[in-house]
N, C-alpha and C positions, 0 to 999 in steps of 0.2 A: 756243518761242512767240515770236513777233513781232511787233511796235509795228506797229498801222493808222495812217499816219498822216492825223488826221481835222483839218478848222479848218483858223483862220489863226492866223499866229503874228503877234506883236503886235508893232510896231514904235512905241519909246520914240522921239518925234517932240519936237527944242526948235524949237520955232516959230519964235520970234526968229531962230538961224540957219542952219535947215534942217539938222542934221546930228543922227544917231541917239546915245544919250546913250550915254557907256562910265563903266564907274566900277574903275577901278585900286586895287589893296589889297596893303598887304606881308604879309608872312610872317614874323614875329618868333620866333617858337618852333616847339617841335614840333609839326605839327599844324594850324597859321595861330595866326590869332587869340587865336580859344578851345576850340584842342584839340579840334576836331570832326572834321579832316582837311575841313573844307569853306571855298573860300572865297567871301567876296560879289560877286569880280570878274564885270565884265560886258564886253562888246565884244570879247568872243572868237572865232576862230575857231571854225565851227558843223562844218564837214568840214576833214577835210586830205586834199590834195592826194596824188598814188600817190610812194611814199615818204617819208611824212610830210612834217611844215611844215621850213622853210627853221633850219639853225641859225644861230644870231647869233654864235658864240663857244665855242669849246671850251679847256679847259685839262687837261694830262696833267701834272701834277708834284705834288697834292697827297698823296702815301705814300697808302697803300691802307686803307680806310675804308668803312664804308657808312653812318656816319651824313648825315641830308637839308641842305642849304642853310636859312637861315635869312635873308629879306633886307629888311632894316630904312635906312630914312633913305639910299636909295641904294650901300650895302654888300652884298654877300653875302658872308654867312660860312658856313664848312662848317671842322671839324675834318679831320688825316688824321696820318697816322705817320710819325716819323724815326726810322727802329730803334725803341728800346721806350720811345721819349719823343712823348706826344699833341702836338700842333698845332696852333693855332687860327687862320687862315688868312682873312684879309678880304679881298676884291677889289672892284673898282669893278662898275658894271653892263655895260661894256664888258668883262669876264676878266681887268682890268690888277690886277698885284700892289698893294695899298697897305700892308701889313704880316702880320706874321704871328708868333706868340709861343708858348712853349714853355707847357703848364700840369697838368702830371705825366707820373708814369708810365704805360705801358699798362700792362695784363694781358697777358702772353706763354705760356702757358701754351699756351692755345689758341687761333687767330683772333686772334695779336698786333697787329690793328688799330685804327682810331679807330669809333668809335660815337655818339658823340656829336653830337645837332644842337644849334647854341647858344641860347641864352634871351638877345632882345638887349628891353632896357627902357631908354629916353633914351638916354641915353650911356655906361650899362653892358650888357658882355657876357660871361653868363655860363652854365661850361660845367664837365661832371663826365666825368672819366677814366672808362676800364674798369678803374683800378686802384683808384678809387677819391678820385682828384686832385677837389675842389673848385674853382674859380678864378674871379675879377672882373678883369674888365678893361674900360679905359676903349675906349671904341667909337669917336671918334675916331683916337687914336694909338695904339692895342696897349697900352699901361701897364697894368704888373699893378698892379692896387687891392689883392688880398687871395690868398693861396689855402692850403689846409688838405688834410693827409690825414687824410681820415677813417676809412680802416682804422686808424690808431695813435689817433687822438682818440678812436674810439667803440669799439675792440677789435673792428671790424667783421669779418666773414668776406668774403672773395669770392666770386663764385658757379661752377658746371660750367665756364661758356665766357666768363665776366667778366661784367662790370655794363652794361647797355646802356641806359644811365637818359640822360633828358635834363630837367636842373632847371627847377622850376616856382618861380614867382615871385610871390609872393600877399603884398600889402602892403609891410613891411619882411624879410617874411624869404624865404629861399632854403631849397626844402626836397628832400631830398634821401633815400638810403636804404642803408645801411653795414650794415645789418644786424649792430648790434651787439645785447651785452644789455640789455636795456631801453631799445633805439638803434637799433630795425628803421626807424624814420621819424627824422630829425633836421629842426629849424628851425633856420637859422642867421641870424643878424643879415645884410642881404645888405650893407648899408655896410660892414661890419666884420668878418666872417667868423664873428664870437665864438657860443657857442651859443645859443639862448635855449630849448628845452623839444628833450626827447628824448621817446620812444613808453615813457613807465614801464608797466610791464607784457607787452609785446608786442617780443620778441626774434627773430623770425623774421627769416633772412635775404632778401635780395630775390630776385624772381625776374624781372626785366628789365624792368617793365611803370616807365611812366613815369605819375605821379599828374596827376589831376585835378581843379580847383575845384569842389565843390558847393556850390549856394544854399542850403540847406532850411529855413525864416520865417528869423528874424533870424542864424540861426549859417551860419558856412560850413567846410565839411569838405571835409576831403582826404582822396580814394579812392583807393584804389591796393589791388594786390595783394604780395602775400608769397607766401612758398614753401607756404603750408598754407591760405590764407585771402584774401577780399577782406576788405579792412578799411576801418574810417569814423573820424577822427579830428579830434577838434575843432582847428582850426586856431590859436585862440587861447589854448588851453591845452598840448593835445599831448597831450589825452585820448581813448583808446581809446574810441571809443563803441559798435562792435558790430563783429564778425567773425561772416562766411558762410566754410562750410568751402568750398576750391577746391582740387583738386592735380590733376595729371597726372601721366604716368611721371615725368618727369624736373623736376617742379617748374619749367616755363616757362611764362609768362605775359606775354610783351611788349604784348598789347594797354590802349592805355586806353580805361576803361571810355566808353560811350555814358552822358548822362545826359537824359530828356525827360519834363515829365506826369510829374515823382517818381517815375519808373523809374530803374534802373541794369541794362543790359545789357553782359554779359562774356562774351567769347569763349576759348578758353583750345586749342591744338592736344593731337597726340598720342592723338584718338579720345576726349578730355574733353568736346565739346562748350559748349555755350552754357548761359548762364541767366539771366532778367528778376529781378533782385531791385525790391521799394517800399519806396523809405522813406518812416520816419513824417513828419509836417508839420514836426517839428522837426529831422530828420535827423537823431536820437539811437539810431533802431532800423530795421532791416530788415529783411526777410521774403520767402524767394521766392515766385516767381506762378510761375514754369514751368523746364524742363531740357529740350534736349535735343540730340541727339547728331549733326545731319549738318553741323551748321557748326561747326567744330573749328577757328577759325582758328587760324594758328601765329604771326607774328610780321607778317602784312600789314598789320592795322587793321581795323577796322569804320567801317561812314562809314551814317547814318540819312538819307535822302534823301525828302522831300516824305511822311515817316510810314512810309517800310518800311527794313529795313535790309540792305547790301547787306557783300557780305564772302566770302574764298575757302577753302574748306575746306583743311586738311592733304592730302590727295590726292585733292581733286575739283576741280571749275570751279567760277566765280563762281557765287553763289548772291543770287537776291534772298528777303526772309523776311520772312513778318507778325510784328509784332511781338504782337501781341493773342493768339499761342499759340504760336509757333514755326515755323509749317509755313513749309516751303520753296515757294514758288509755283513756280519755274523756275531753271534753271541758264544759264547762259555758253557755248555751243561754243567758242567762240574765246579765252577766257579761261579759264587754270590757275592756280592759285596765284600771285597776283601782287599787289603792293601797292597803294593805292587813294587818291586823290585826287579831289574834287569841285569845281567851279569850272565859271561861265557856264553851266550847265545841259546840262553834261558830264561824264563819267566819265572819266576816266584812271586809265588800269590799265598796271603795269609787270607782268612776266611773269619770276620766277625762273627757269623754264627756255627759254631762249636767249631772254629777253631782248628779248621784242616790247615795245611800247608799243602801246595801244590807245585809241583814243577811243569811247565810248559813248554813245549816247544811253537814259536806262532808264523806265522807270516798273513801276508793279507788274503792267499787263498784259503785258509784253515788253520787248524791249529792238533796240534796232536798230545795228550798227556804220558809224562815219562814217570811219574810218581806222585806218591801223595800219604800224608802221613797226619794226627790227629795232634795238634800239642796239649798236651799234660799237665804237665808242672805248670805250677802258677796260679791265681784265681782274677778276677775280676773281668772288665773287659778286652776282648781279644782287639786293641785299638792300633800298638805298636808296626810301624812296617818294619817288615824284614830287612837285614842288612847281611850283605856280602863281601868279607874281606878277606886277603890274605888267605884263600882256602877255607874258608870257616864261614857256616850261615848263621846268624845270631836272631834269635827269635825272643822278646822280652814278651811277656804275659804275667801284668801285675808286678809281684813283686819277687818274679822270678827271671831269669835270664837264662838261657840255653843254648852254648856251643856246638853247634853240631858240622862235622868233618865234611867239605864235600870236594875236596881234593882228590882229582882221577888220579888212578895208581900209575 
């Protein structure tokens, strides 16, 4: 199905001195902002040009990784690997080195890489191993603040192919997921590293998904999945408040959950499918509304755009989905399994196999392509999502990162 396009599109006009308005936004965590994988940037490029927009900067020496850029106060940061020691790796907005610090071990077992996108808050930046390394460090000069294993602190387990967690920062604490006993969620002091409440009762180890802030009236909970379950835990205690059963073959679960209108939508690969959980007003209880089976995301995201939600099956093409029951309206030709990014009222979608980049334009009656370009540089796999800031689409692949301009003139 295909986008008619009907209207005019609206041009944000400052009187005063003729020029269309942009508005610039960083990228501090996983996700943007708040974890939506959307961001409010505007004065984007609306098409690209026949192979894609212009890069601004590439860099090949970060050790091979596929966690995202992260870029906050004029820094970007991205993790990557020196043999079986993680990374944390700052540069200017130019690609120039400004520092870069050790902050644990990997997971070498399987996929000995970095994973990790960093959580940068003021002048702290902070990031979690796939071994399990917690670490603070000051965002100016690299200085480590604090850092903690948490497999010895919490008797944590690892997982099949490591932790692919990236820390959520909610008030004073830093919270994170070791999957020990009674330690599947940990809160850690984020000044100090020390603990302050562990998940009593709820010992499931992780299964890759990175947690979530929810509002619900006056409490706020953190979502997240485990190897058997979504789970809801009060934030200021580190009390279990309700568990939905969730598993697949192999207990993976990287996406984080959507949350809108006190829904909670999860995606989960492996032919598990999807499902809309409500929670109560107080976000003490949840309940499903629906399941089902053609969107199986695996590890790309879900992203909820102007009220449908969009997302790429384990072996199928982009899917756009109502959320009001599940049905899939339409599929993607040109998009397969690829991860997903929103921004200026465009799609960017990366493409795990060979590694297209796509610009979209979607809505729920179609969708129309504006460009599309092949990434290069870089080797391994193509696992990184896209990131949008400040004018600039940042596409990491391996152990390469590429700046590319998409600032309308």
């Amino acid at each position: 199905m295909r986008m008619r396009r009907a209207g005019l599109w609206v041009l944000v006009v400052i009187a005063a001195w003729g020029v269309s308005a942009a508005v610039a936004e960083d990228w501090p965590q996983w996700r943007g902002p708040d974890r939506t994988g959307i961001s409010k940037e505007t004065g984007l490029l609306q098409s690209w040009p026949e192979g894609g927009p212009r890069p601004r900067w590439a860099v090949t020496s970060l050790g091979q990784g596929y966690g995202s850029v992260s870029v906050a106060g004029g820094t970007v940061y991205v993790t990557g690997a020196d043999g079986s020691k993680a990374v944390l790796y700052a540069l200017g907005l130019d690609g120039k080195d400004k520092w870069k610090a050790v902050f644990g071990k990997l997971f070498t077992k399987s996929y000995a890489v970095a994973r990790c996108t960093p959580t940068v808050e003021g002048d702290r930046v902070y990031v979690y191993s796939s071994g399990g390394w917690a670490a603070c460090f000051e965002a100016s000069g690299g200085k480590k603040v604090w850092d903690l294993d948490t497999m010895r602190a919490f008797d944590g387990r690892n997982i099949r192919w490591g932790i692919a967690e990236n820390p959520l920062i909610v008030g004073d604490l830093f919270l994170c997921q070791p999957g020990g006993p009674d330690a599947a969620v940990v809160a850690l002091n984020k000044t100090t590293g020390k603990t302050v409440w562990t998940s009593k009762g709820l010992s499931e180890r992780s299964a890759y998904c990175s947690p979530l802030l929810v509002r619900a009236g006056d409490r706020q909970v953190v979502v997240t999945q485990t190897e058997e379950h979504i789970v809801g835990i009060d934030v200021k205690t580190g009390k279990v408040l309700w568990k939905v059963h969730q598993r697949n073959r192999y207990a993976v679960h990287p996406n984080t959950p959507l949350f809108f209108d006190s829904m909670l939508f999860v995606s989960s690969g492996y032919r598990h499918g999807s499902q809309l959980l409500r929670l109560s007003a107080d976000g003490s209880k949840a309940s499903q509304v629906w399941t089902e089976k053609k969107l199986d995301c695996h590890h790309e995201g879900v992203l909820r755009i102007d009220g449908y939600i969009y997302g790429c099956p384990s072996r199928g093409r982009l899917s756009c989905l109502d959320p009001k029951d599940g049905k899939v309206l339409y599929t993607v030709e040109e998009v397969r399994k690829a991860s997903i990014t929103y921004a200026g009222g465009r799609l960017y979608t990366y493409d795990e196999k060979g590694g297209n980049v796509t610009l979209l334009e979607v809505s729920p009656k179609g969708y129309k392509v504006h460009g599309q370009f092949a990434m290069k540089a870089g080797s391994g796999k193509h696992w990184a999502h896209p990131v949008v800031a400040n004018g600039t689409l940042y596409i990491r692949h391996g152990e390469a990162l590429t700046a590319f301009d998409i600032k309308a003139n």
